[in-house]
N, C-alpha and C positions, 0 to 999 in steps of 0.2 A: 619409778618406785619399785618397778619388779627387779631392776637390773640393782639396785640397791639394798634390796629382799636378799638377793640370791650371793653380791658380795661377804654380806653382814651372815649370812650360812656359813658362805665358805669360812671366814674366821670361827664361826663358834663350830664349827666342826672340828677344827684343829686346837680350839680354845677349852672347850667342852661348856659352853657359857649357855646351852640351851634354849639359843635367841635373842639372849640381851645386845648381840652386839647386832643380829638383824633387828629388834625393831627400835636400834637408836639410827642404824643408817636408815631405818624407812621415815622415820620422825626426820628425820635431818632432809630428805628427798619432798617430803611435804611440803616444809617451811624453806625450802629452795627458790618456787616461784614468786613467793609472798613476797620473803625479802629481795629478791631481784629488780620485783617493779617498784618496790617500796625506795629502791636504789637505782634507778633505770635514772640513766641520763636526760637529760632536754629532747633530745632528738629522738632515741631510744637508742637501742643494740644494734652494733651492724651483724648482718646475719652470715657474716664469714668470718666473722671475730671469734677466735678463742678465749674463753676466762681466764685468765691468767694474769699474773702481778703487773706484765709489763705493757700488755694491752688492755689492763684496765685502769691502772696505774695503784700507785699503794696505799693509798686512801680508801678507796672503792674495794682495796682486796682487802685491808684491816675491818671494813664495817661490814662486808659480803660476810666474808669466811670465819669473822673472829664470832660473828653472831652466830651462822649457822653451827659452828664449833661449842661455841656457849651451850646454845639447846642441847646437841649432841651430845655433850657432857654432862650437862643438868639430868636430860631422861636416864643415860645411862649410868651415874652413880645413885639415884633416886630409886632407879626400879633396882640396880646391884645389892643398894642396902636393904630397901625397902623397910625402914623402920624409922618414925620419926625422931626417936629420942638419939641417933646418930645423926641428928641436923647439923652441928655443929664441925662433926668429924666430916660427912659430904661436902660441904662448904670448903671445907681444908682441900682437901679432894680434888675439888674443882677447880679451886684457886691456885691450885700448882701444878694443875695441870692441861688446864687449858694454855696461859703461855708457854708452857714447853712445846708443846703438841702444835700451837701457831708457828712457834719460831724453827721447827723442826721442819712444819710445811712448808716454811717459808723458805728453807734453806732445800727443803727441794725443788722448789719453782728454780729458782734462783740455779741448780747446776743440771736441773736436767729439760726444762724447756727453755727454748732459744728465744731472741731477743732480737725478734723481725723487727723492731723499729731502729735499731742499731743498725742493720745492715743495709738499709736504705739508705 
């Protein structure tokens, strides 16, 4: 959570966001474990396993990442607006921007970590 405190600085430092994007990465660090084990396989995790799309496969990365992404994006345009009567405008918000933001991760899994089960 610290190591996700101290990313979510460096963006609002260059951002000038005053925290909001530190404590949507510490919210997002919280609900990390939760939904892990809430998603943990039969066996469990192998403990030299990478997260990643290809060693976890794309199911496990759609409901891992797409959820922690959800919260991430719910705290962070909630506390951005902070006003209920733009409920309708955050919703819009979120919903166009969380699959971008998915399909955008997803296309960086995809060109820049490798694909060890391929080369086996």
């Amino acid at each position: 959570m610290l190591l996700s405190f101290a990313f979510g600085l460096v963006i609002d430092s260059f951002s000038n966001t005053f925290g909001l994007h530190a404590s949507s990465a510490v919210i997002m660090a919280f609900f990390r474990p939760i939904i892990f084990k809430w998603l943990s396989p039969r066996d469990g995790y192998e403990s030299v396993e990478s997260v990643n799309v290809y060693s976890m496969g794309g199911r496990w990365f759609l409901y891992a990442y797409g959820s922690l992404l959800l919260i991430h994006h719910i705290w962070f345009f909630t506390i951005e607006s902070f006003k209920l009567n733009e409920f309708i405008w955050i919703l819009i918000k979120i919903g166009l921007s969380v699959p971008s933001s998915f399909l955008l991760s997803l296309l960086v899994q995809f060109i820049f970590v490798s694909n060890k089960k391929a080369v086996r």
